[in-house]
C-alpha positions in Angstrom: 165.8 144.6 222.3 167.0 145.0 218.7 168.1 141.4 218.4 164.9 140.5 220.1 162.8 142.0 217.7 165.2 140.5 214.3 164.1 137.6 215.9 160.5 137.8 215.4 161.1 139.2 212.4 162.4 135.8 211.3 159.9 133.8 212.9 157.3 135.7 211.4 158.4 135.2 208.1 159.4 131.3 208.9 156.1 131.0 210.0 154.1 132.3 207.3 156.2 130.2 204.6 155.0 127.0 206.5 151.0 128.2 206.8 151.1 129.2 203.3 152.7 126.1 202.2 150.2 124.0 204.2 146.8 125.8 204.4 147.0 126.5 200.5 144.1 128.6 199.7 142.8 128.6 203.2 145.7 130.8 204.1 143.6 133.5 203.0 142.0 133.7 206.6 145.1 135.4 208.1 145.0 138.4 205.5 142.9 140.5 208.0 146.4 140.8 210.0 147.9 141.6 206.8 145.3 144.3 205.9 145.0 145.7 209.5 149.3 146.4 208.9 148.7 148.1 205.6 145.9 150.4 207.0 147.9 151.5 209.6 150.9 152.5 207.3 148.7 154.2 205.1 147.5 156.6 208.2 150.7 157.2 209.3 152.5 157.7 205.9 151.1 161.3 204.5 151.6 163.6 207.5 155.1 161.7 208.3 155.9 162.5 204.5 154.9 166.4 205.0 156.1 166.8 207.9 159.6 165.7 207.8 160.2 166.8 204.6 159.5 170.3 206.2 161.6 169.8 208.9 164.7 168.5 207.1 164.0 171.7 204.5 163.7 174.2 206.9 166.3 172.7 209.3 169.3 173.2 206.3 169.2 176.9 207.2 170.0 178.0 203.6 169.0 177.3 200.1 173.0 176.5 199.2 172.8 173.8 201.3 169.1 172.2 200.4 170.9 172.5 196.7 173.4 170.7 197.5 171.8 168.2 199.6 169.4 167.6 196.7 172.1 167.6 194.0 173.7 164.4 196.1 170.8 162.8 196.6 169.4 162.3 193.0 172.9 162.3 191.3 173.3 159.0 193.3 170.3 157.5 192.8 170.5 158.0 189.1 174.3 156.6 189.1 173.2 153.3 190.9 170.2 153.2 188.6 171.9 152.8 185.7 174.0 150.5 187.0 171.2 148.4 188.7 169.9 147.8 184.7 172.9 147.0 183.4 174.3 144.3 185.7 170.0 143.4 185.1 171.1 143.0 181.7 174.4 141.4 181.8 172.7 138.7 184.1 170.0 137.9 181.5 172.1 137.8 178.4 174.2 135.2 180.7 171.1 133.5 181.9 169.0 133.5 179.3 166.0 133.3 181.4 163.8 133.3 178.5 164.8 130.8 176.1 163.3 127.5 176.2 160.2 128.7 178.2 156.7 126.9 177.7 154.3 129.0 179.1 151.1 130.5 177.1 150.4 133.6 177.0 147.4 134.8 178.9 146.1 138.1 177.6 143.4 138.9 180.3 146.9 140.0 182.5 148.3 142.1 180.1 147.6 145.9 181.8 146.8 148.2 179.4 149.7 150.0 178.6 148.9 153.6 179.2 152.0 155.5 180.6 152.1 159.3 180.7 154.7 160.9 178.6 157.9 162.3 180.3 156.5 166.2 179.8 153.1 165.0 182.0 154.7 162.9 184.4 157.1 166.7 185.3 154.0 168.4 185.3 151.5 166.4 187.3 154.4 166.8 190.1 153.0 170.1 190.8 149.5 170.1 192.9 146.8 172.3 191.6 145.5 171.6 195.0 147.7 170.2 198.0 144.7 169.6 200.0 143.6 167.0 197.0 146.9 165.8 197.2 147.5 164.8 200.8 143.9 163.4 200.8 145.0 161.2 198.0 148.4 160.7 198.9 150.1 161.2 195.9 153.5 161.3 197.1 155.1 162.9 194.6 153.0 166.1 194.9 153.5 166.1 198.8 157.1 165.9 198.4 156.6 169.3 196.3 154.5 171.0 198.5 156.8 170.1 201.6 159.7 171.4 200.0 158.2 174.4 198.7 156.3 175.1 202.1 159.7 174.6 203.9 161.3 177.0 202.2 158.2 179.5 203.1 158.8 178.9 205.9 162.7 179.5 205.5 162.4 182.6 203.4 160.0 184.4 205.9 162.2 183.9 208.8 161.2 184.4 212.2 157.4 185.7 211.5 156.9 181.9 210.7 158.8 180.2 213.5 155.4 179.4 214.9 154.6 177.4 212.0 158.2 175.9 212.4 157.5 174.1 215.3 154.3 173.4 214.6 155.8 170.9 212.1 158.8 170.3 214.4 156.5 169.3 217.1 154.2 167.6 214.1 157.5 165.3 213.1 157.7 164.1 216.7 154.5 163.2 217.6 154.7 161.1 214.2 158.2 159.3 215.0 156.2 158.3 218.6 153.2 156.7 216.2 155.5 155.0 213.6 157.4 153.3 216.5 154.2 152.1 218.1 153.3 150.7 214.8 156.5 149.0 214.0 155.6 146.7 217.3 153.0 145.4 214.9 155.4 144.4 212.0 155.6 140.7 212.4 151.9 140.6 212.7 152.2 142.5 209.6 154.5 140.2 208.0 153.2 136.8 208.8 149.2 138.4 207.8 151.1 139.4 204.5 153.0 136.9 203.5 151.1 133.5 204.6 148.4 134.5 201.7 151.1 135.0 199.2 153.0 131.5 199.3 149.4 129.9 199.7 148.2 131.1 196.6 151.2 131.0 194.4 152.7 127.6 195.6 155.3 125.8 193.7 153.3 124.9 190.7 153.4 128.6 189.4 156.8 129.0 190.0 158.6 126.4 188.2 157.8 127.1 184.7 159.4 130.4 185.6 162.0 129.7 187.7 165.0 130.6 185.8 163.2 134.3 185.4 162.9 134.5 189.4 166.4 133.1 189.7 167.9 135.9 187.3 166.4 138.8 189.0 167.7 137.2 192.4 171.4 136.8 191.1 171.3 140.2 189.8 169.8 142.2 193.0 172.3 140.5 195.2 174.9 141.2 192.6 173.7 144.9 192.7 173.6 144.6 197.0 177.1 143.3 197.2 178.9 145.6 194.6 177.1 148.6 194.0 175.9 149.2 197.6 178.4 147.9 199.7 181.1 149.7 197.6 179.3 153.2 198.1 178.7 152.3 201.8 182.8 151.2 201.9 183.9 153.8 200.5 182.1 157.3 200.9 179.2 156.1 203.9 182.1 154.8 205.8 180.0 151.9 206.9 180.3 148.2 206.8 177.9 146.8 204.7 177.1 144.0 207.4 176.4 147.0 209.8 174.4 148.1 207.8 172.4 145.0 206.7 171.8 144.5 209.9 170.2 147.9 210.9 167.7 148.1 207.7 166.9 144.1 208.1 163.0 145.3 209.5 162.9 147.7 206.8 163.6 145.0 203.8 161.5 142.5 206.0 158.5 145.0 205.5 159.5 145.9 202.1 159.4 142.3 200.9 155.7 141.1 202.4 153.9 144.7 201.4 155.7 145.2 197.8 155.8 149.2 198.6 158.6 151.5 198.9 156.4 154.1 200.2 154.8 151.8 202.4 157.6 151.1 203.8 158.6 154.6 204.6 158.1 154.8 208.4 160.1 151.7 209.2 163.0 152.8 206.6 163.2 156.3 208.4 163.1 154.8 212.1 165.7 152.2 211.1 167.9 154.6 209.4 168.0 156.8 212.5 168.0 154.7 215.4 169.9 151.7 213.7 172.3 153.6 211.1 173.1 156.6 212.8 171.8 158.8 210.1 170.6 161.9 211.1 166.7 163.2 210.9 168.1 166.3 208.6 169.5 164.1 206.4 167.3 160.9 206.6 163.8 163.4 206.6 164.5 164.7 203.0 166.7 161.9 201.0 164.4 158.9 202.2 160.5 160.8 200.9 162.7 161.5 197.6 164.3 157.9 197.3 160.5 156.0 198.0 159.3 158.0 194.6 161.7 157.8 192.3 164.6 155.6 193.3 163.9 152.1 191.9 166.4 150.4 191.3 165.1 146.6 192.1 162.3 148.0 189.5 165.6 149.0 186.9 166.8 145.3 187.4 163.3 144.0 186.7 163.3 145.8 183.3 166.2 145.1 181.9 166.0 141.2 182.9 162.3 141.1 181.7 163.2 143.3 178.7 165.8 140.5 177.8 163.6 137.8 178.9 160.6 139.3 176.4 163.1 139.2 173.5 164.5 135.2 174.5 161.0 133.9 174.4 160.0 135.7 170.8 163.6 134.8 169.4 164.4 138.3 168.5 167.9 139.8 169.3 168.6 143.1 170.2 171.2 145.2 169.1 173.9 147.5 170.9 172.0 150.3 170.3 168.5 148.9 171.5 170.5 147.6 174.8 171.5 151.2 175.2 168.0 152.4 174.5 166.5 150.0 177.1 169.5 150.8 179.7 168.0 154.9 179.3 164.5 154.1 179.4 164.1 151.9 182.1 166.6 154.1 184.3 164.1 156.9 183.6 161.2 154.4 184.0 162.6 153.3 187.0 162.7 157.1 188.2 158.7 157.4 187.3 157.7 154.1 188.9 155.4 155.1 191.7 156.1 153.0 195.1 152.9 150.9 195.5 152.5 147.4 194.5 152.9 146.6 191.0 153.8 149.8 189.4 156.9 148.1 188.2 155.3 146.2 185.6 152.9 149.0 184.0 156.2 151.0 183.7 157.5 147.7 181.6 155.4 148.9 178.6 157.7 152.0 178.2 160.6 150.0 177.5 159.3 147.0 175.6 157.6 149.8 173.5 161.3 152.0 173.0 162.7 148.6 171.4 159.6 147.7 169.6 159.1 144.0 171.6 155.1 142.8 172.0 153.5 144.2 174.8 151.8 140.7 175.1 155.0 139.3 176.9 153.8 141.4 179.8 151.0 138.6 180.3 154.0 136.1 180.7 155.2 137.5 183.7 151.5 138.7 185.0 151.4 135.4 187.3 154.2 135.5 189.2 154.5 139.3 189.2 154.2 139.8 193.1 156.9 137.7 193.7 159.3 139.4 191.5 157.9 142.5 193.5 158.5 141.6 196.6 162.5 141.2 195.3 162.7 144.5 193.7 161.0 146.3 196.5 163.5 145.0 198.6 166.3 146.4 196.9 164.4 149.8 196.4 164.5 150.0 200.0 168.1 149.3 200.3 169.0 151.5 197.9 167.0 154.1 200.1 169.1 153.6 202.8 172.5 153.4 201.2 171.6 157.0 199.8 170.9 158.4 203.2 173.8 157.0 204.6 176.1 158.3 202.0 174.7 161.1 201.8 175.4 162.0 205.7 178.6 161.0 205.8 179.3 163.0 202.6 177.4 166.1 204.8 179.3 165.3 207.9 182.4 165.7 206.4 181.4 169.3 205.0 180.4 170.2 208.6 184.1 169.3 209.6 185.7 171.1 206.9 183.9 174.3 207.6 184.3 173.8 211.7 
């Protein structure tokens, strides 16, 4: 069955290349499919958020071990940050993606540049009003709210076991949803994709092909060492195993350019194809789709570098350390929706004083550098929760 569906995974994607490539423009049409998958992401996504974060809160029984289940979980998505932009970096000063490049600028792409300082960013985490926030979905603010209603619901102990399994029984009925909507993913993907290659092509490519090829090199570079050596190691898992297992996730990933998008099909793979357990996969996985980014790291280093090539400005040891900081903790504040990942590029161009214009250089083929970074946010997801419950599997066996 799991093969089966791999299989029209790949022949979803297969197909769309070929439409796009031969429709052109006309590819277009098929975007309803496209849309009709987005939509029903979007309705699933909020109460699966809230109510598995609830869930895997209230179902670590004490706050010690929610502390140190959230100690793990952003300790290693900060480590593999960092190292996401600097093999990004190492890649384009070897590359030199943006030397030689004749492309104009086009200023009408340039967005405009307004990020919130670090201080706002901390504080808009906290909802005024978590009704606002779950009819928004702002993500962030749910996560918040979940954690802090779960341990409520912790703290007040058997007068709120009703409210307990109402979200138990909540988290269920939303696992049954998501896996009747993950029947629709290659629908998804071909509706998805097919527009993309028809309106980019080959013609916009080209001029910026060494750019594309540097961010490729360095996400598989970051897939093959950083990943599979945590998943070796301390997940206890072999890295084909597990490429395998999260293959529909990265699929989705890749066509809807969304971390959080791609939240249901991460968590369902996870479980049912990783092993990891709901606990585990309920809490790290909400966390990791909001501020683990570490395709969107590897994107700001190389475009960083890039930006600097094409103005013929060099950057010094202590600007590359800079940029490393900045675009690890840009990286942490990039939201996980389509193109959040170049707004969050003005932050670091602006820490090393480079021309926001160069943003405008990128602009056109921006969606296809997202789809490659979202990918490897969503791996990076994964890895975490499978590190992370091995690493609580093995403090279950040394209290038993």
């Amino acid at each position: 069955m799991k093969n089966r569906f791999l299989w029209q995974l790949l022949a979803a994607f297969v197909l769309a290349i070929i439409v796009g490539l031969l429709l052109g423009d006309r590819a277009a049409y098929v975007q309803p499919l496209g849309d009709l998958f987005l939509r029903l992401i979007r309705f699933i996504i909020v109460p699966l958020i809230l109510a598995t974060i609830i869930v895997g809160v209230t179902s670590a029984g004490s706050m010690k071990k929610l502390g140190r289940l959230g100690g793990k979980t952003i300790s290693f998505y900060l480590v593999t940050s960092f190292f996401a932009i600097t093999i990004g970096l190492i890649v384009a000063l070897l590359l030199s993606p943006g030397t030689g490049v004749d492309v104009s600028l086009n200023e009408e792409n340039i967005p405009s540049g307004e990020t919130q300082s670090v201080m706002d960013t901390l504080l808009n985490i906290i909802p005024t009003n978590p009704i606002e926030s779950l009819a928004t979905a702002n993500i962030l603010q749910i996560i918040f709210f979940a954690i802090f209603l779960g341990l409520g619901i912790t703290l007040a102990g058997d007068k709120a076991a009703p409210v307990q399994r109402f979200f138990d029984g909540l988290a269920e009925v939303m696992y049954k949803i998501t896996a009747v909507v993950m029947k629709l993913v290659p629908l998804g993907i071909f509706g998805l994709l097919a527009p993309i290659v028809g309106q980019y092509g080959l013609d916009v490519l080209m001029p910026l092909m060494k750019l594309i090829i540097a961010i490729l090199i360095a996400s598989v570079l970051h897939i093959v060492v950083i990943y599979s050596i945590a998943l070796k190691t301390i997940g206890k898992m072999s890295p084909l195993q597990f490429l395998k297992g999260i293959l529909p996730a990265v699929t989705v990933a890749f066509t809807t350019c969304s971390s959080s998008g791609t939240l249901p099909v991460t968590m369902k793979n996870t479980q049912e194809n990783l092993g990891v357990s709901k606990e585990t996969s309920s809490f790290v996985l909400p966390l990791g789709a909001t501020i683990n980014m570490d395709g969107t790291a590897i994107y700001q280093g190389i475009a960083v570098m890039f930006t600097a090539q094409y103005f013929g400005q060099s950057l010094s040891i202590g600007q590359l350390l800079i940029v490393a900081l900045v675009a690890t903790l840009a990286s942490i504040g990039a939201a996980g929706v389509p193109g959040a990942g170049m707004v969050m590029l003005t932050m670091t161009l602006a820490a090393v004083n480079l021309p926001l214009e160069a943003i405008a250089l990128v602009a056109g083929i921006d969606r296809i550098l997202d789809m490659i970074r979202t990918a490897v946010n969503v791996m990076g997801d994964a890895t975490a929760s499978v590190v992370v419950d091995q690493s609580e599997n093995k403090n279950k066996a040394v209290a038993a």
